[in-house]
N, CA and C of each residue as an Amber inpcrd file, in Angstrom:
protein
   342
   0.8360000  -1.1810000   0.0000000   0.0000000   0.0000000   0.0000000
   0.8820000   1.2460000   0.0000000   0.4120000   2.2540000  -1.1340000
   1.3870000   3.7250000  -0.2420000   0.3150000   4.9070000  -0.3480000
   0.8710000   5.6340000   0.0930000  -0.0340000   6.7660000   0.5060000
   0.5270000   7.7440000   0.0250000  -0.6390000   8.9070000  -0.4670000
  -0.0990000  10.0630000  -0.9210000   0.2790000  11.5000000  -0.0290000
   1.5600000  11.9750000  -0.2050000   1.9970000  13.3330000   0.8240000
   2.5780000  14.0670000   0.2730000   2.3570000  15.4150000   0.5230000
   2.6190000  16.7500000  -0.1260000   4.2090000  16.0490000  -0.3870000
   5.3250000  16.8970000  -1.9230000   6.3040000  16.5470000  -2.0050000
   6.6790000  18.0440000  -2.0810000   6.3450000  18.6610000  -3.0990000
   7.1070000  20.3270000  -3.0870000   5.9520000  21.3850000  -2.8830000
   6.0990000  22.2180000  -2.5320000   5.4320000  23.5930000  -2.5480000
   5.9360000  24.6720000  -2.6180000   5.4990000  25.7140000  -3.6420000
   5.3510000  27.2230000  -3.6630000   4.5460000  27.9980000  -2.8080000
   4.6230000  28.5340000  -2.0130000   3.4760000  28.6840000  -1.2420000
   3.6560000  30.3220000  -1.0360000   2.6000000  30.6780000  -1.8660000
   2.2080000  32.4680000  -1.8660000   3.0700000  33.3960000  -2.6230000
   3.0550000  32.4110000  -4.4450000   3.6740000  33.0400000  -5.6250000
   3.2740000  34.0810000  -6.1200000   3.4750000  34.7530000  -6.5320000
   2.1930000  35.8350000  -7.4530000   2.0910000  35.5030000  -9.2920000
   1.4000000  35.7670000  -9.6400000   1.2400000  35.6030000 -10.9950000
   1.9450000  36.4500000 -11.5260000   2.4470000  36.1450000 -13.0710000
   3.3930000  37.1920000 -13.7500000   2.8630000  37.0820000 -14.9020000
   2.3680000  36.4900000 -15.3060000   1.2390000  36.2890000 -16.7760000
   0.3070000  35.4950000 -17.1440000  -0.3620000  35.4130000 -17.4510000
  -1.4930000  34.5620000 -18.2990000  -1.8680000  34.7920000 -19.4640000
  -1.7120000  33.5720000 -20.1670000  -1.5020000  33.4630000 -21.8340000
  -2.4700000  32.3410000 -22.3560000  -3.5220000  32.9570000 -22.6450000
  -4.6020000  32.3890000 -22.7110000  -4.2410000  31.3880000 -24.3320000
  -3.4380000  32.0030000 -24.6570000  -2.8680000  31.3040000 -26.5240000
  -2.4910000  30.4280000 -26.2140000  -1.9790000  30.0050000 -25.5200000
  -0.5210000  28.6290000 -25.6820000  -1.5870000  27.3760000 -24.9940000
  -1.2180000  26.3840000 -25.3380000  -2.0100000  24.9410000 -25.3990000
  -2.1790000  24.5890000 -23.5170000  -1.8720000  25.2000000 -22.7070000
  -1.7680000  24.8070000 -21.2580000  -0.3860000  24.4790000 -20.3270000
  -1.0740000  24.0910000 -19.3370000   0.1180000  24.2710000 -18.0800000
   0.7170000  25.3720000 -17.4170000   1.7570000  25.3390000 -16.1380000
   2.0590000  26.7150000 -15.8220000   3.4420000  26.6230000 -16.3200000
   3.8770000  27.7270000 -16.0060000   5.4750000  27.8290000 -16.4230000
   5.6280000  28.5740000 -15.0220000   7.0390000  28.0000000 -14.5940000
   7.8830000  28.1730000 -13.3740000   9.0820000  28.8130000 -13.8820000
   9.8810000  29.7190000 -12.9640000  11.1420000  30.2270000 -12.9160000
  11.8560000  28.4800000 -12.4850000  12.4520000  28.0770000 -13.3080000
  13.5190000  27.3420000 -12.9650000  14.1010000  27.1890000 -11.7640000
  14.2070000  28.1440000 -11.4050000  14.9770000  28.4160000  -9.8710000
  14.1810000  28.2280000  -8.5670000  12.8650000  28.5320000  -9.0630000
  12.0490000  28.1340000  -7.8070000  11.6700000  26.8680000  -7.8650000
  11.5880000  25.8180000  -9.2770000  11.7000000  25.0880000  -9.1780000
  12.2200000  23.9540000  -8.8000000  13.7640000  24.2490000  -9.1890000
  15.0050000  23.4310000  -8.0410000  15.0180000  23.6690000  -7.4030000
  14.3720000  24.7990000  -6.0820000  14.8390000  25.1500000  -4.7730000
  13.4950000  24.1890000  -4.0740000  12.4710000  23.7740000  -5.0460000
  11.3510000  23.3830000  -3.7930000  11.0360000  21.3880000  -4.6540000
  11.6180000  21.4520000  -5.5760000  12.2530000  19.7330000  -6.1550000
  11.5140000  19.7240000  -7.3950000  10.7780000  20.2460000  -8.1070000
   9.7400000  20.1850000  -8.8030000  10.7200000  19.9440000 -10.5960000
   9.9460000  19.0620000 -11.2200000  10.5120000  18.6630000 -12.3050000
   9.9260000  18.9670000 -13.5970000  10.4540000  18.7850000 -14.4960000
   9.8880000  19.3410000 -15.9560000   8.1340000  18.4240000 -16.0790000
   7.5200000  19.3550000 -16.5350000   6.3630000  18.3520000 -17.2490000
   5.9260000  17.3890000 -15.5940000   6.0380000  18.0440000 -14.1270000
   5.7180000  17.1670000 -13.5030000   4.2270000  17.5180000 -12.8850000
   2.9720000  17.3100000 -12.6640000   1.9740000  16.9330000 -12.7780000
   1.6810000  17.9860000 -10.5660000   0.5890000  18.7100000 -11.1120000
   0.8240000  19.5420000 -10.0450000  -0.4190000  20.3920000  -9.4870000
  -1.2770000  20.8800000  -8.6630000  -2.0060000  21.4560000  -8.4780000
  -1.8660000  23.0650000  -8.1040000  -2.6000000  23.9230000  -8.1400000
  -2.5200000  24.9550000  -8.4140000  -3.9780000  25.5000000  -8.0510000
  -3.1650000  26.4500000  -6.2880000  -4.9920000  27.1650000  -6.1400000
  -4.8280000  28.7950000  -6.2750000  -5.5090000  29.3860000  -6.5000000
  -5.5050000  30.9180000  -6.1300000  -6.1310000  31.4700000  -5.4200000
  -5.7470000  32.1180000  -3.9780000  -6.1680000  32.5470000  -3.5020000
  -6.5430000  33.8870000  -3.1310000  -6.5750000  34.7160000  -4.4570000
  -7.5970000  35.7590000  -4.7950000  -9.2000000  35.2590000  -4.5360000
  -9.1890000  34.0760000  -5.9710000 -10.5480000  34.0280000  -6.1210000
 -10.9390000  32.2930000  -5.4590000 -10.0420000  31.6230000  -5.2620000
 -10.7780000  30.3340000  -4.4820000 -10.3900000  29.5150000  -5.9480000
 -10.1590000  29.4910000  -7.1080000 -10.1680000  28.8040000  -8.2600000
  -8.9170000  27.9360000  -8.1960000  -8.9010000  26.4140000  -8.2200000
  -8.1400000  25.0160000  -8.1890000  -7.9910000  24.3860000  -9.7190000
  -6.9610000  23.9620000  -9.9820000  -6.4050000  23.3870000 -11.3820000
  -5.4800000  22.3890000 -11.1390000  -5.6220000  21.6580000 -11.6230000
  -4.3030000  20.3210000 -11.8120000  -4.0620000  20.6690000 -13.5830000
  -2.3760000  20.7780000 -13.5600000  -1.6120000  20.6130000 -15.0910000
  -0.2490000  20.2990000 -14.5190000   0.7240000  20.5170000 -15.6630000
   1.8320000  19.9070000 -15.3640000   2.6490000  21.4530000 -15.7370000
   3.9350000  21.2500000 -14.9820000   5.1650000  22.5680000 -14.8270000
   5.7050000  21.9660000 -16.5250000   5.9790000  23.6340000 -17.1630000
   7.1120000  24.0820000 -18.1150000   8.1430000  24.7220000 -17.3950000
   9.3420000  24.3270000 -16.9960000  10.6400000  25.2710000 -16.8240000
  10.6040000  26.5170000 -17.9040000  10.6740000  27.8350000 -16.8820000
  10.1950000  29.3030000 -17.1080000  11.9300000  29.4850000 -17.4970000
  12.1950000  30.7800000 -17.5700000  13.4290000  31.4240000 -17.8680000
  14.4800000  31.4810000 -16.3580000  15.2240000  31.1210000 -16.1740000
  16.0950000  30.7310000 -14.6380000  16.0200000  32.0030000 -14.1050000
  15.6060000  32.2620000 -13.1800000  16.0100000  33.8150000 -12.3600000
  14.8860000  34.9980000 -12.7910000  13.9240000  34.3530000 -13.6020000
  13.1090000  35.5710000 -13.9290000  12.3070000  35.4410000 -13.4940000
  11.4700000  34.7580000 -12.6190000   9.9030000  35.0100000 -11.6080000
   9.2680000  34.4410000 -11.7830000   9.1080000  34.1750000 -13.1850000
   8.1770000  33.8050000 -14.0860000   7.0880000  32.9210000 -13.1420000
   5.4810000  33.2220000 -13.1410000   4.8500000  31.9130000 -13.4180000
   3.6300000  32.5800000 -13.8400000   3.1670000  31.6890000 -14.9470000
   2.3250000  31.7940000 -15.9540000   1.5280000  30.8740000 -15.8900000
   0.3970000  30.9240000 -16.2170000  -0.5220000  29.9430000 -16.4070000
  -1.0210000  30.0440000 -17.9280000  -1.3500000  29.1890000 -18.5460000
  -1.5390000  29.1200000 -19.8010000  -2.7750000  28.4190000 -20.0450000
  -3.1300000  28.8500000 -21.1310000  -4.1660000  28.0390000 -21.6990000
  -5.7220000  28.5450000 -20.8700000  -6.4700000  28.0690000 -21.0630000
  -8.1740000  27.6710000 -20.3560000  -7.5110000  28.3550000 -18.8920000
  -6.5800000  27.9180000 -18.2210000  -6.2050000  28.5400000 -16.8680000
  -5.8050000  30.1370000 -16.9290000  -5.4240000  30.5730000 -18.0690000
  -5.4500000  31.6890000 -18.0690000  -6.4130000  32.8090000 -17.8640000
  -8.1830000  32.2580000 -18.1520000  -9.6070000  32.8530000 -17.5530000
  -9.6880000  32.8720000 -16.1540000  -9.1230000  31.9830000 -15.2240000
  -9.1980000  32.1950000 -13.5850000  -8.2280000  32.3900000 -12.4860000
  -6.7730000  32.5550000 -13.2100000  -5.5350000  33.2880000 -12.9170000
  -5.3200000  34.5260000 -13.7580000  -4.9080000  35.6110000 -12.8560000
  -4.4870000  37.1590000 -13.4450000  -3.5380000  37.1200000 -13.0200000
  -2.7090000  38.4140000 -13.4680000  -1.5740000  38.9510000 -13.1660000
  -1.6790000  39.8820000 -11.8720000  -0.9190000  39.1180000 -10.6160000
  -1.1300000  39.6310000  -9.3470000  -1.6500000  38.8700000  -8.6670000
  -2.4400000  37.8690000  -9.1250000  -3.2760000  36.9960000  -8.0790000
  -1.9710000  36.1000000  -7.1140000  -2.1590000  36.0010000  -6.0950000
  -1.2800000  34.7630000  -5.5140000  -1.9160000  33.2430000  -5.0350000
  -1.1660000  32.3340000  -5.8100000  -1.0260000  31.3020000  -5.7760000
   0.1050000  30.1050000  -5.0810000  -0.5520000  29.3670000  -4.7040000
   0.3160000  28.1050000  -4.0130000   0.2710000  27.1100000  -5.0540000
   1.7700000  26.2990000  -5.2150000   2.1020000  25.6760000  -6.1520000
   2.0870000  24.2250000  -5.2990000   1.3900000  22.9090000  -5.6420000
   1.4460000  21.7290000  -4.3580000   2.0030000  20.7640000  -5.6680000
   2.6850000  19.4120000  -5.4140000   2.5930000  18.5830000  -5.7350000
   2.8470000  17.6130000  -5.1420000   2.4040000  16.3440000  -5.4650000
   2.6290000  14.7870000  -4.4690000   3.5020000  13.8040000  -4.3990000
   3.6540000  12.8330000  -4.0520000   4.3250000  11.2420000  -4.6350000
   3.5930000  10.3070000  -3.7580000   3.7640000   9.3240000  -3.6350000
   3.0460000   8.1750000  -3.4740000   4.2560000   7.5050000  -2.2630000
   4.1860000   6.8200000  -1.2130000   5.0070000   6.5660000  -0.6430000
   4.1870000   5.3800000   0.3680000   5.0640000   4.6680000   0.4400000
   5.2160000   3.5760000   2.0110000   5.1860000   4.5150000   2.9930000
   3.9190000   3.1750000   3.9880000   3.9940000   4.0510000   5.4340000
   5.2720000   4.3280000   5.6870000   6.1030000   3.6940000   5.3530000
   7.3860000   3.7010000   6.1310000   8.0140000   5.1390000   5.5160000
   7.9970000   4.8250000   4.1910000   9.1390000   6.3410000   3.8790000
   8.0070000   7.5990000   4.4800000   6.8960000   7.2900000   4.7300000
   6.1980000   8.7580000   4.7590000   6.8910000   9.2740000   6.5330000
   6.9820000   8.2390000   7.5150000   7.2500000   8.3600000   8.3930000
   8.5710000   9.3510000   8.3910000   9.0470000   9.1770000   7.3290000
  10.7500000   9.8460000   7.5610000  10.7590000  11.0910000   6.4810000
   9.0690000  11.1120000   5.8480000   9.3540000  11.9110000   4.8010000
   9.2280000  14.1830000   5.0150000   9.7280000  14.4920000   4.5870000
   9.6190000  16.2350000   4.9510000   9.5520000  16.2380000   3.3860000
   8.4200000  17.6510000   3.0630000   8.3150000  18.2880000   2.1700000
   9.6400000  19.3820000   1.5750000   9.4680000  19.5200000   0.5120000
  10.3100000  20.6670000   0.6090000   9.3560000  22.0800000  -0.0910000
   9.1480000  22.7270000   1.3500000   8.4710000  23.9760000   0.8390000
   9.0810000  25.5440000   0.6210000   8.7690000  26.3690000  -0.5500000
   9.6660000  27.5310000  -0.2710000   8.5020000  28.4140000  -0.5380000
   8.6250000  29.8230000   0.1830000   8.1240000  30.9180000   0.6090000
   8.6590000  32.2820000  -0.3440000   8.4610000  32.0530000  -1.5500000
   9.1060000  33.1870000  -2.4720000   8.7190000  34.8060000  -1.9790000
   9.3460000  35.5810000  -2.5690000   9.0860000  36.9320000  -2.0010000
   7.9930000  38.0520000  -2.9740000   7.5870000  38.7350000  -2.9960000
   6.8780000  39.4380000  -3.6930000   6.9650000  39.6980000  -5.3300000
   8.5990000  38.8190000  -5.4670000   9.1780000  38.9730000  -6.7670000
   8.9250000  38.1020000  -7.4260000   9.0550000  36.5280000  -6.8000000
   9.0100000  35.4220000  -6.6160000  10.7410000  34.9230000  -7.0550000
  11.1070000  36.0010000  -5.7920000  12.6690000  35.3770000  -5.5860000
  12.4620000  34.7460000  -4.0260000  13.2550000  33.4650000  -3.7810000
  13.1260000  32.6490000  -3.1180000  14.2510000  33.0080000  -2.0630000
């Protein structure tokens, strides 16, 4: 049996664009991505807490060092520019590893420098 537990989080990003053109997903600054474990194309939820609005898509690696996070596509109607958002994703684990397991969460700054 394994069980599912938070693995990375963004927690209280701000939006930097929404691009209602491009086919979906968000795009991440690279950098906030390696600082909280999060991988290309890896499968992720996404709430905003402006308006209460929840999405599951998968991360595009953004430009390294530039802020970036974008939401794209259909997500671009219930994310704006400014809204802040928490970035969650999971893994699947044995009681056992969950026992020993810690998230890795980061707290970006108004810039969404970490």
């Amino acid at each position: 049996m394994t069980i599912k537990l938070l693995k990375s989080k963004i927690h209280c990003a701000t939006v930097t664009e929404a691009n209602l053109q491009y086919m979906g997903s968000i795009t991440i600054d690279s950098l906030l991505m390696e600082a909280c474990g999060l991988v290309a194309h890896e499968h992720v939820h996404v709430v905003n807490n402006n308006n209460g609005e929840r999405i599951e898509t998968y991360v595009i690696p953004g430009d390294r060092g530039s802020g970036c996070i974008c939401l794209n596509g259909a997500a671009a109607r219930r994310f704006q520019p400014g809204d802040v958002v928490i970035i969650m994703s999971y893994a699947d684990m044995t009681p056992e590893e969950a026992a020993q397991w810690k998230p890795r969460v980061i707290f970006p700054d108004e810039n969404n420098r970490v």
